[in-house]
C-alpha positions in Angstrom: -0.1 -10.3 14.8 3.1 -10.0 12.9 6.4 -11.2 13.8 8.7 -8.2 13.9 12.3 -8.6 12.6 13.5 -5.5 14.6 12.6 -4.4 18.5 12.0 -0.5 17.9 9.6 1.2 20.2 7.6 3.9 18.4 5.2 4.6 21.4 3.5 8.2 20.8 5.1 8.7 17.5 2.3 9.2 14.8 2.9 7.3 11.8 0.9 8.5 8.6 0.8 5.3 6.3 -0.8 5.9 2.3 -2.1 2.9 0.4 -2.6 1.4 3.5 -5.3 -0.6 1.9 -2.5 -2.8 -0.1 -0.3 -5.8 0.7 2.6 -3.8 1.1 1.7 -0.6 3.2 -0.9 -2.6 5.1 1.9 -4.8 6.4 3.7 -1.2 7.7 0.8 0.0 9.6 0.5 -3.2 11.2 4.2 -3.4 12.1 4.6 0.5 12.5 1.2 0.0 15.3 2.2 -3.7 16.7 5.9 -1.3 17.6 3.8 1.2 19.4 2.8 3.9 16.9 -0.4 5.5 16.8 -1.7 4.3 13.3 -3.1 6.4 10.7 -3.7 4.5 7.9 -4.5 6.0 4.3 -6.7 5.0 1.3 -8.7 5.7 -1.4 -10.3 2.0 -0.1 -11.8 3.2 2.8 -13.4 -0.2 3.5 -9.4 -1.9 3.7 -8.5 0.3 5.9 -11.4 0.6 8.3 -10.6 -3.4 8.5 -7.4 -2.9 9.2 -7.7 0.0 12.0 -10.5 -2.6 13.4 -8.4 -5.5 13.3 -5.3 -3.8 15.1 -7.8 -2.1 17.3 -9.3 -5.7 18.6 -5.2 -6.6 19.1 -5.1 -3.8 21.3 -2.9 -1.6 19.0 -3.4 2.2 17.9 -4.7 2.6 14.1 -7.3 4.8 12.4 -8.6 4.4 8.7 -9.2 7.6 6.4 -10.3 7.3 3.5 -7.5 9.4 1.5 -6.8 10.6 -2.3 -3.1 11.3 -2.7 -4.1 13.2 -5.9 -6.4 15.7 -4.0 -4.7 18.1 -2.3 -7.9 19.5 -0.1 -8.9 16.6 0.5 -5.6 15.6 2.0 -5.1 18.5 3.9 -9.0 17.6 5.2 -7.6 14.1 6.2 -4.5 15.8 7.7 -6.5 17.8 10.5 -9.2 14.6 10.9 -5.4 13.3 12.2 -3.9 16.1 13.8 -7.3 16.3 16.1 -7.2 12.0 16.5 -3.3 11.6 16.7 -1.6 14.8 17.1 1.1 15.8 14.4 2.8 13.7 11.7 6.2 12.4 13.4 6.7 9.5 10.2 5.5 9.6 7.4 5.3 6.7 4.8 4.4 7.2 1.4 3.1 3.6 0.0 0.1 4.7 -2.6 1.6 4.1 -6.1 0.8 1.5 -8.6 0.6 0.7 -13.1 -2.6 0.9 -15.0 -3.0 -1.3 -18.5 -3.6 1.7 -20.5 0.1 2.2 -20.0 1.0 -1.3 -20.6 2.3 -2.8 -24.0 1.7 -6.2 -24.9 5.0 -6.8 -26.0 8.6 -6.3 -24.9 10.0 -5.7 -28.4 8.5 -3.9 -31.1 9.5 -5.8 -33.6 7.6 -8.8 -31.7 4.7 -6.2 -32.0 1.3 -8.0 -33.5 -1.3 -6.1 -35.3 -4.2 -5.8 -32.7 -1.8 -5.2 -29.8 -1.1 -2.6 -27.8 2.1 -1.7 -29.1 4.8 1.7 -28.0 2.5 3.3 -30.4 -0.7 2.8 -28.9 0.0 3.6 -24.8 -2.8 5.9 -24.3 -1.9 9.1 -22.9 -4.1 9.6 -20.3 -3.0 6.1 -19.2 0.3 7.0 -18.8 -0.5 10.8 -17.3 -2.4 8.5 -14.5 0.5 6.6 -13.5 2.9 9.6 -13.5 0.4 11.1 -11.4 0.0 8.6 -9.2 3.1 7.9 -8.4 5.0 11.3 -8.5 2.0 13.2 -7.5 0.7 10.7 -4.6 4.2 10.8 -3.3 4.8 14.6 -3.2 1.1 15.9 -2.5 0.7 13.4 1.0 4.8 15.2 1.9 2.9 18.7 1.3 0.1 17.6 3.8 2.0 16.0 6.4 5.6 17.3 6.3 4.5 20.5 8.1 4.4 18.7 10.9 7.3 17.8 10.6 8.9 21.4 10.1 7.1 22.5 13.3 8.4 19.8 15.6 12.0 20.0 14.2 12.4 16.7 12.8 10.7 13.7 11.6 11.0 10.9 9.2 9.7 10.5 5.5 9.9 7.3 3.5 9.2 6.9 0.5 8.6 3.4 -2.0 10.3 3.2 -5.1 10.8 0.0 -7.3 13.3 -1.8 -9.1 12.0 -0.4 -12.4 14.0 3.0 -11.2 17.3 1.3 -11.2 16.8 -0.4 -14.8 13.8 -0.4 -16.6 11.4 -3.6 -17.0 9.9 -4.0 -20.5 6.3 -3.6 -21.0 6.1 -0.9 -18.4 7.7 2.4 -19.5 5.1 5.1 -17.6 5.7 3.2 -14.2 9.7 2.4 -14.2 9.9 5.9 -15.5 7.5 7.3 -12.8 9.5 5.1 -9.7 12.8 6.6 -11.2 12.0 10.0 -10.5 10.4 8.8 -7.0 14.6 7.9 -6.3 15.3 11.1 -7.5 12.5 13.1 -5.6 13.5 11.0 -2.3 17.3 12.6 -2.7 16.0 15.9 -3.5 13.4 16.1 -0.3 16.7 14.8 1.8 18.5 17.5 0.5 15.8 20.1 0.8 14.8 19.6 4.7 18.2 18.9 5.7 18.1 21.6 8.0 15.1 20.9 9.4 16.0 17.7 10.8 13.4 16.0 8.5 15.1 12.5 7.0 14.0 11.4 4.1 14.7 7.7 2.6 13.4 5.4 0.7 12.8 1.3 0.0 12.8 -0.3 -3.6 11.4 -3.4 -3.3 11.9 -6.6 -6.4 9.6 -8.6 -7.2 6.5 -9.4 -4.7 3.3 -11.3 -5.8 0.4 -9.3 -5.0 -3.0 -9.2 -6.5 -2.3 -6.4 -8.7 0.3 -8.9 -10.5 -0.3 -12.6 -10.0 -2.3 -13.0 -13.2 1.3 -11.4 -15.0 3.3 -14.0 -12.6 1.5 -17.3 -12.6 -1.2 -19.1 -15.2 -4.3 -20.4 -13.8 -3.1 -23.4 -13.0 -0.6 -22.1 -10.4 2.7 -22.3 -12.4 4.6 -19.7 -13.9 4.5 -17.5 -16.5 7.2 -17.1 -19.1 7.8 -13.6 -17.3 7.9 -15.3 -14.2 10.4 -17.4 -15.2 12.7 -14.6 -16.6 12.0 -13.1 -13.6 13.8 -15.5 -11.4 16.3 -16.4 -13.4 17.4 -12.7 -13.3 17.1 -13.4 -9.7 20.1 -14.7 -7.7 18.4 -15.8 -4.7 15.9 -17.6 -7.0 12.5 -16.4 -5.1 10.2 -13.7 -5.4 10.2 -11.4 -2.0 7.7 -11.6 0.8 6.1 -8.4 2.2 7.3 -8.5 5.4 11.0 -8.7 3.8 10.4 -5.4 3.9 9.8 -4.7 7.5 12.7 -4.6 8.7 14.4 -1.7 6.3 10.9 0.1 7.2 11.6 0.6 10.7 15.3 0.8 10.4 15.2 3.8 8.3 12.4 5.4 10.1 13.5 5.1 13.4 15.8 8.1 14.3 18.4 6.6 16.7 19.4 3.6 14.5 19.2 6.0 11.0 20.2 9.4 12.6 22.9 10.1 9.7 20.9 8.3 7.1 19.2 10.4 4.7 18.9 10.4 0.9 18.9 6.7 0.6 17.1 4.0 -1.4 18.0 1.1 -0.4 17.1 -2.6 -2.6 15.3 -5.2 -1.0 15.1 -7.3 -4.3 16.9 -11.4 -3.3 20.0 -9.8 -5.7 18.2 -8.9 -8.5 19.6 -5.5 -9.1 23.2 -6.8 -8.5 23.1 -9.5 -11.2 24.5 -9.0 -15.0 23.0 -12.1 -16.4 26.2 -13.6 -16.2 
């Protein structure tokens, strides 16, 4: 059990939850299911989210794991009637599944800092950086394909999408993913735009800095304190911390909850301690 910074009830709305299997979207289903929701939750880690859908299950809650690739559209649409028969249409649908690679990493935030043996601007492999494009443009608009329908067909519904700080200004060392997250803003605007009329809202979250497994090694060294990145980090960081997951619970089911955000649509809202608002000085 979670403790949930907002009372919405959910009951019989079924929320559709990719990369489910992670920190971040894990902590969504469980909050989207302990609110009342009937739970799908979506990964390529079908083992995560089978643990999941049997822990909320034991707590008496609605979840079901599938195992899910947001850059196959068949087999999304395969996963999307496995849910329609479970669940019953789409009503929310949140997509989480994003994420870097190394291959379209550099080793160094300036070039001229560049060392011969790096991975330097020069080197980024391109199939590297087509994966993380792919994975997080592509995993955000082939999951809408799948499960917006639903939407359509019932005459409204909420989407939500998760963006990053990198789309507002750019963190070194990761060009393919801040690049990538930018046009995940820009997407979000153009689905609100687009099913307008539908009564579809689409919206989406930008979270700062969180420590995950996917980044403690680039946050903290071994022995626990941090990294010179770290500390840039949160000095760049008025509130001096990094964010917890569940920070970002409450803007979750805020925006996807259709009394309390009926006139919000086209939105990406920062849940970053300040860091977006600070100039350095």
């Amino acid at each position: 059990m979670i403790k949930l910074p907002l009372n919405i009830d959910f009951n019989n709305k079924v929320v559709v939850v990719t990369g489910a299997g992670g920190l971040i979207c894990g902590a969504m289903a469980r909050a989207f299911a302990q609110s009342g929701a009937k739970v799908a939750a979506l990964d390529l880690n079908e083992d995560a989210v089978k643990k999941l859908a049997e822990e909320l299950t034991s707590e008496g809650f609605v979840c079901k794991g599938y195992k899910a690739n947001v850059l196959d559209a068949e087999n999304l649409e395969a996963v999307h009637q496995e849910v329609l028969k479970d669940f019953g249409g789409c009503d929310i649908l949140v997509n989480g599944a994003g994420g870097n690679n190394p291959r379209a990493t550099t080793d160094n935030e300036y070039q001229h800092e560049a060392k011969e043996g790096g991975k330097s601007f020069f080197d980024l492999d391109s199939n590297g950086v087509d994966f993380v494009f792919k994975l997080n443009f592509q995993g955000t608009l082939l999951p809408t394909q799948a499960f917006a329908k639903d939407m359509v067909a019932k005459k409204g519904g909420c989407i939500l999408n998760v963006s990053s700080m990198n789309a507002y200004t750019p963190l070194t060392k990761i060009p393919a993913y801040s690049a990538a997250k930018a046009g995940i803003s820009n997407f979000t605007q153009w689905l609100a735009t687009h099913f307008a009329g539908t009564g579809i809202r689409c919206n989406a979250i930008a979270p700062g800095f969180l420590v995950s497994a996917q980044n403690r090694a680039l946050l903290f060294n071994a022995d626990g304190t941090p990294t010179a990145r770290s500390e840039k980090i949160l000095k760049g960081t008025p509130m001096n911390r990094f964010v917890d997951a569940d920070e970002l619970l409450g803007a979750t089911l805020f925006l996807c909850d259709e009394k309390s955000a009926s006139a919000i649509t086209g939105v990406v809202l920062p849940i970053d301690c300040g860091f977006s608002s600070y100039s350095g000085v």
